[in-house]
VMD Tcl script that draws the C-alpha trace (Angstrom):
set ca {
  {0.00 0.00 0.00}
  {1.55 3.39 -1.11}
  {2.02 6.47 1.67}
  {1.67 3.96 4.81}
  {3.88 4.86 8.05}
  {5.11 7.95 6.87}
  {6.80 9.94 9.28}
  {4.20 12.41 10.09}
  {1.98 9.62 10.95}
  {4.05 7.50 12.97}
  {4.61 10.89 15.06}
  {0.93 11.24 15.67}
  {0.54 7.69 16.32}
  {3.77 7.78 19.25}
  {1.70 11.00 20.85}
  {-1.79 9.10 20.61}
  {0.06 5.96 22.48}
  {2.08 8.22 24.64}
  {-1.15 9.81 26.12}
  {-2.70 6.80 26.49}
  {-5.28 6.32 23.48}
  {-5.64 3.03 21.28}
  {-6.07 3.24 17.57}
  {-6.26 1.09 15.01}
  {-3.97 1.89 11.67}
  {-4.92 1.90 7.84}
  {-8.97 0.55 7.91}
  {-9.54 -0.60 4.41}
  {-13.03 -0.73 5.25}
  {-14.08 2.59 6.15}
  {-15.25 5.41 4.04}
  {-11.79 7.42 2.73}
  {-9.20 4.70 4.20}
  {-8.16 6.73 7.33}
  {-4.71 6.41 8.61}
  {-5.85 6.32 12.06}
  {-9.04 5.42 13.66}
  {-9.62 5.51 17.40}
  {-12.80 2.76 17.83}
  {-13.68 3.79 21.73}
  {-14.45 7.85 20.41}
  {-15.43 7.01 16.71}
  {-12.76 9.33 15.12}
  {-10.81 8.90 11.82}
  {-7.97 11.01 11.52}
  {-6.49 11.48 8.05}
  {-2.31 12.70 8.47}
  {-1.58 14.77 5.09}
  {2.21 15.34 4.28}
  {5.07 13.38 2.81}
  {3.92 12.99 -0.54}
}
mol new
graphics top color blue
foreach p $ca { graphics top sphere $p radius 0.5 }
foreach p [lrange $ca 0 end-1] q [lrange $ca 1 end] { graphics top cylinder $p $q radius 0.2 }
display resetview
C-alpha cells in the first residue's frame, strides 16, 4: 500500500500511544481509508504530508 507509516503519521501515532489512546492503523473498510481510527471515540484522523 503506497504512503503507509510515513513519518508524520508515525509521530501522531507515538503522541496518541504516549497519552494513552488506542487506535487502530490503515482501515480498508471505512469510508476514505483513514490512517488512524480511534474505535472507543469514533474518530478517523487522516495525516496529510510526505507525498
Amino acid at each position: 500500500m503506497k504512503s503507509v507509516d510515513t513519518k508524520p503519521e508515525i509521530l501522531v501515532r507515538l503522541c496518541l500511544f504516549s497519552l494513552g489512546f488506542r487506535y487502530r492503523k490503515n482501515e480498508l473498510n471505512l469510508a476514505g481509508k483513514p490512517d488512524i481510527v480511534l474505535p472507543k471515540y469514533r474518530t478517523a484522523i487522516f495525516v496529510n504530508g510526505c507525498f
